[in-house]
N, C-alpha and C positions, 0 to 999 in steps of 0.2 A: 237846787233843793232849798226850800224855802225852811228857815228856823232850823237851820243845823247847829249841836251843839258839839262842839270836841270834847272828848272824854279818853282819860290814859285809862289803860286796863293791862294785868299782868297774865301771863301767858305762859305753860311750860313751853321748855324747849320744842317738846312736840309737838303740840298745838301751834307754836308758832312756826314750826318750820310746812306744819298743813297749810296753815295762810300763805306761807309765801308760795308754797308751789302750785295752789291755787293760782295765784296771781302770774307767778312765771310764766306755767301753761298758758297762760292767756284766754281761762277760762274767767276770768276776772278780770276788773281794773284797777282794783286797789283793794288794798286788806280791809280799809272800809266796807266796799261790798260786802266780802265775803263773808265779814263780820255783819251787815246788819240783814245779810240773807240767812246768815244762822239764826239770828234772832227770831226773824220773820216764822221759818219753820218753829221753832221753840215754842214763839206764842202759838201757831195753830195748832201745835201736836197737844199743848194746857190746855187750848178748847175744846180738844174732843175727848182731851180724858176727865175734863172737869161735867163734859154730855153726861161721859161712859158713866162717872159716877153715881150723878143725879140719876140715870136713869137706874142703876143697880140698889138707891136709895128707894126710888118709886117702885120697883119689883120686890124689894125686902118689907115695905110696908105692905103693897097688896098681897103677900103672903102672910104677914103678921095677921093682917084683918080679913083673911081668907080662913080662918078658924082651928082647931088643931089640926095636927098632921095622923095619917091615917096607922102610926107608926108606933109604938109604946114607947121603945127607946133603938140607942144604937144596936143592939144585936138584931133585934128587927129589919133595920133597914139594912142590915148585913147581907141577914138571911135573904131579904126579897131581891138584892142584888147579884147575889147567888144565883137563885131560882132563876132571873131573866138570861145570865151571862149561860146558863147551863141550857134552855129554852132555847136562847138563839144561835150556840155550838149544835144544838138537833136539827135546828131546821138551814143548816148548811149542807150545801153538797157536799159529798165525800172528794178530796182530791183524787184525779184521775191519774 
């Protein structure tokens, strides 16, 4: 491993006691792995939630710029949630 740097880092008891049995099982080979495969996951799981954001940033604008909503206010979109939940209990079959 080219450019390793060693770094102390503190750990509850229980966290550390997951590294070592990581490592006992011998699904590891040292708490280094284990430790910088956490890492690894950590940054891709901040990847996709920094995606998810951006992209719920781009959905909340082209609703902004999609012009008002068809709604007055919240009892409105109460009522129309009503209406569809009560719509689509009619068009269920009856239990047999």
């Amino acid at each position: 491993m080219a450019n390793v740097e060693k770094v102390s880092i503190a750990l509850t008891p229980e966290m550390l006691a997951v590294v070592r049995e990581a490592v006992e099982s011998g699904d590891y080979a040292s708490s280094s792995d284990v430790l910088r495969e956490a890492l690894q996951d950590w940054k891709r799981r901040r990847a996709l939630e920094q995606k998810d954001l951006e992209a719920l940033r781009r959905l909340w604008q082209q609703g902004l710029a999609s012009g008002p909503g068809r709604y007055a206010d919240m009892a409105a979109i109460k009522a129309e949630a009503r209406r569809r939940q009560a719509a689509a209990q009619d068009t269920q079959p009856p239990d047999a």
